[in-house]
N, C-alpha and C positions, 0 to 999 in steps of 0.2 A: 319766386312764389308770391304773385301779386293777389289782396284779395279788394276789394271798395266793397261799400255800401249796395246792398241786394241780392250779395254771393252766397251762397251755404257753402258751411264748410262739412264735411263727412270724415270722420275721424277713424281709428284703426280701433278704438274703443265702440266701435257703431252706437255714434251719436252724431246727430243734425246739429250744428250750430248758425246762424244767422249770422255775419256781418254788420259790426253795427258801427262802423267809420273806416278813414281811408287811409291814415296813417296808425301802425303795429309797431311795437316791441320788436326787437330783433329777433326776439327766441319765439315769438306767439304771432297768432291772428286775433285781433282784440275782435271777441262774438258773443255771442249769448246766446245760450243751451236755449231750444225749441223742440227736440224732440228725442225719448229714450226709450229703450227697447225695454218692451211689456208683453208679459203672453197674453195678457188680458187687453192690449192694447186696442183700441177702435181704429186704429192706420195699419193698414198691411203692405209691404214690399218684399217681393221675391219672397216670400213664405215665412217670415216675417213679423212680427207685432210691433207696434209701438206706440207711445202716449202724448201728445203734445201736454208740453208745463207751463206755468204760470211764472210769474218770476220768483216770486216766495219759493216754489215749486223745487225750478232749476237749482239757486243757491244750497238748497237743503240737500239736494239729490250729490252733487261736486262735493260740496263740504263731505260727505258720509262715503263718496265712492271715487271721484278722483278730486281730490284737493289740488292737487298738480295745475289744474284748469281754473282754478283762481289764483287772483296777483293784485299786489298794492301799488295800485295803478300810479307811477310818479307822475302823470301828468296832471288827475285829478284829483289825488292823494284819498281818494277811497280806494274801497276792494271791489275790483270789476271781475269780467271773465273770458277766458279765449284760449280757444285751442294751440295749445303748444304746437311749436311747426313739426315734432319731431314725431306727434300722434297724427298729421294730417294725413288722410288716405288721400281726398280731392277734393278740389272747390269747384264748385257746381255754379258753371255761368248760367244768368239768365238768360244772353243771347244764343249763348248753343243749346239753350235748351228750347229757348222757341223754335230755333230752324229744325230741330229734330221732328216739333210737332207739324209744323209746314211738312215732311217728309214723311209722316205716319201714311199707310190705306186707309186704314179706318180708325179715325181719331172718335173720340166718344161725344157724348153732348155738350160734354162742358169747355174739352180742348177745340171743339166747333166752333163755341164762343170767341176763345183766345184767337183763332185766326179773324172772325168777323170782327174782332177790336186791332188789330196788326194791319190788317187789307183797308181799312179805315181810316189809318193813318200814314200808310204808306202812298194811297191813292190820291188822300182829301188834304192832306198837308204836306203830301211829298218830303216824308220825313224815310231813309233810305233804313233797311230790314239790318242793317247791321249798327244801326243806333236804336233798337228794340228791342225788348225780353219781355221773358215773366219769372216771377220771384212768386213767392208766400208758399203756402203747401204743393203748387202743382213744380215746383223747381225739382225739390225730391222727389218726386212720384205718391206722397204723401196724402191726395185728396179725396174726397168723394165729390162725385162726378154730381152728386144731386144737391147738396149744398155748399159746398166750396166757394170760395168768391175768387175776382181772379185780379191777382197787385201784379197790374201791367207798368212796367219799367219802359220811361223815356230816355236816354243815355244823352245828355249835352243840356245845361243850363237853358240853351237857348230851342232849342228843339225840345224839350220840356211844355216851354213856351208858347210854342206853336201850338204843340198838341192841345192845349187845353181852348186854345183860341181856334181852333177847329174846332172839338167837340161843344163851346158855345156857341158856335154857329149853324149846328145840329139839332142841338138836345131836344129840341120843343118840335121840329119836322117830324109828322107824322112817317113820314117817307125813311127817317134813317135810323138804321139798326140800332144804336148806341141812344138813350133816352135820359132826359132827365129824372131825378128824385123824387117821388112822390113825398110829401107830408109826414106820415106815417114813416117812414125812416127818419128821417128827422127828428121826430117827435125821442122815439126809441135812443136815438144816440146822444141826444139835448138829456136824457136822462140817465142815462151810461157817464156823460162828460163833466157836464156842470154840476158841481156839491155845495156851490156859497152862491148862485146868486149875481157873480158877478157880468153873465150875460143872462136875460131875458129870451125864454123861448125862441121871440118874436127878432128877437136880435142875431141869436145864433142861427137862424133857419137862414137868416136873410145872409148872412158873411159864407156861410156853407155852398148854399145855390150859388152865389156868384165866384167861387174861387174854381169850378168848371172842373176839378181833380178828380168829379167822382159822379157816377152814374150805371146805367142797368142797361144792360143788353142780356135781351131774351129773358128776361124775368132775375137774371143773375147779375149782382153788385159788383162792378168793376172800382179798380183805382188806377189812376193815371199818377205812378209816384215818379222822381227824380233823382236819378244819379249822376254824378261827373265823369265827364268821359275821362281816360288817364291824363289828357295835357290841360283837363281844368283842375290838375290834381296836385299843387304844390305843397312845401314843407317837409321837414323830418319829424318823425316822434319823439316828443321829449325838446323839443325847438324852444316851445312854449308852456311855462303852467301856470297853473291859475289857485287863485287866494282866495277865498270867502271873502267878501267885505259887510257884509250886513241887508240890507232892503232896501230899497231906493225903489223912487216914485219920480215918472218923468213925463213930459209933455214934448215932440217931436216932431222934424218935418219926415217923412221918409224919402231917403235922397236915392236907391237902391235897394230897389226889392227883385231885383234877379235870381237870388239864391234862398228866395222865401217861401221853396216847397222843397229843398235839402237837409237835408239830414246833420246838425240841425238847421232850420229855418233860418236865415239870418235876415235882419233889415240894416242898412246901413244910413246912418240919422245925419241931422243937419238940425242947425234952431234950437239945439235941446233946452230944455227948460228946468230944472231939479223942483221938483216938488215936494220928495221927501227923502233924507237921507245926505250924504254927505256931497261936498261941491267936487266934482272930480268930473275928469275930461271923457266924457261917455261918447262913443262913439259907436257905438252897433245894439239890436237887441240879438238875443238867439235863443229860439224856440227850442225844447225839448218834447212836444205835445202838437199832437194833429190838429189840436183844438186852435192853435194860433196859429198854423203854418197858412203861408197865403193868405194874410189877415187885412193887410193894409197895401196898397198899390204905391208906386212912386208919385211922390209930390204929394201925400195925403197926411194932413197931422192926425197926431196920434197920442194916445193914453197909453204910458204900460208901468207897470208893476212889477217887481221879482227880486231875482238874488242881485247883489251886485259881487262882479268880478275882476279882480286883479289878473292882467292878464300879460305875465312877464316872458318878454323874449328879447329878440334886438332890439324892439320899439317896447314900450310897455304903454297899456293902452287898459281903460275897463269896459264892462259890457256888461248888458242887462239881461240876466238868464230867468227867462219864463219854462215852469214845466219839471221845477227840480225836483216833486213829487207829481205823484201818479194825477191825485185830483189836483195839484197847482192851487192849493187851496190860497186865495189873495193876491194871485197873480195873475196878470193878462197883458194882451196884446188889440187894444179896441182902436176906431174912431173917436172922433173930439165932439164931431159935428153930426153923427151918424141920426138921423132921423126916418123913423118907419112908421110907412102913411098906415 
């Protein structure tokens, strides 16, 4: 029972959970509750209600109805959440679930879209239909067809890659389906993301439009996200855990940003410099937040901020965790040099 990052899980308690990493507990899928059944729900399936949750949301909900689905994570020594393997009904692939929509007669407005982003990148980047999905609400059958957006899945670090460097070789073509951001989204999530300041408007629009992960076909918001295929997928669970060590401030080359729109983000450094916090052998950042994922390109110095972490296994190594709260209040992931005309 294999599950990665992008899977839902569907449980015998009929509850949606999300995948949220690629190495599990032996007894669990480590996920996090997305949707629970409500007669009042706004989501219908098979006759049906249900409520998507917030995260306050889920914990409150497990705590009160199945505490069983929370666990004192050893790897991160908080309280995380995941379906037990022994309540799993199924894990709901992204790729089988696109090819079913490729096989619908009549797919609706929105599942239209998801093939016009699929045909798109199978054509224009020759990236092949079984390194493709779709995840977010349309995985379960969970969407409305009139606002839904749709988190299209690229399967392989490097086929990832690709796709975003097609879709920047589009975005601005009057001619092709798949479109850049207007302003006006930007503006809306620059004010959702940023709470201290530490990017500028004018800063955030700018690192956003050029990371190419996100754009509008036929009036609806797509994302181009990334998962590992299974043989980019090493380690055991519980290999490695990790120490709080305090905040740290550092200045970097980035030597490795291939896995810098993964779940999480990572950059791997070179040159680093300690600016604030203790002298220790830092060797990577790792994003928890969209806000820094695909932040900085290889060979670019860099500015970042966050937790630092002890990170003990065969090799013990630390890292710079951006993202450990919601607004990441003091922490980032910027340019050294970044200047907008």
């Amino acid at each position: 029972m294999r599950a990665r990052v992008r899977d839902f899980i569907y449980t015998k308690d009929d509850l949606f959970l999300a995948t949220t990493t690629y190495l599990h507990p032996h007894d669990r899928i480590q996920s996090f509750l997305r949707y629970i059944p409500d007669p009042k729900g706004e989501r219908s399936l098979n006759g049906s209600r249900y409520t998507k949750v917030d995260s306050q949301q889920a914990y409150t909900f497990l705590e009160r109805n199945y505490p069983d689905y929370l666990f004192d994570c050893q790897v991160t020594r908080v309280k995380m959440m995941g379906a037990p393997r022994d309540r799993v009904e199924k894990i709901l692939s992204p790729v089988d679930r696109l090819q079913e929509i490729f096989e619908l007669s009549s797919p609706d407005e929105l599942l239209l879209k998801v093939i016009k982003v699929a045909e798109t990148f199978i054509d224009e980047a020759g990236i092949k239909m079984k390194h493709l999905g779709i995840s977010g609400s349309i995985l379960p059958r969970l969407y409305d067809p009139r606002v839904s957006d749709i988190d299209f899945v690229v399967y392989g670090l490097k086929n990832h890659r690709k796709a975003m460097e097609t879709f920047e070789s589009m975005k601005n073509d009057p001619k092709s389906h798949l479109k850049a951001i207007e302003d006006g989204y930007w503006a809306k999530l620059y004010a959702k993301r940023i709470k201290d300041g530490t990017l500028s408007y004018d800063e955030f629009r700018w690192y956003e439009n050029r990371k190419n992960n996100r754009g509008v076909v036929d009036g609806t918001l797509f994302d181009i996200l990334a998962t590992r295929e299974w043989n980019e997928i090493s380690g055991t669970y519980g290999n490695e855990t990790y120490q709080p060590c305090g905040t740290i401030a550092i200045e970097a080359t980035v030597s490795d940003a291939l896995a810098a729109f993964d779940n999480p983000a990572v950059y791997q450094l070179e040159d680093v410099q300690i600016l604030e916090g203790p002298d220790v052998p830092l060797r990577e950042v790792a994003s928890y937040t969209h806000t820094y994922s695909g932040q900085a390109r290889e060979g670019e110095r860099i500015l970042a901020r966050g937790k630092l972490e002890k990170v003990m296994g065969k090799k013990t190594h630390y890292r710079l965790i951006v993202g450990t709260t919601r607004e990441s209040l003091g922490e980032y992931v910027k340019l050294k040099d970044l200047k907008i005309a």
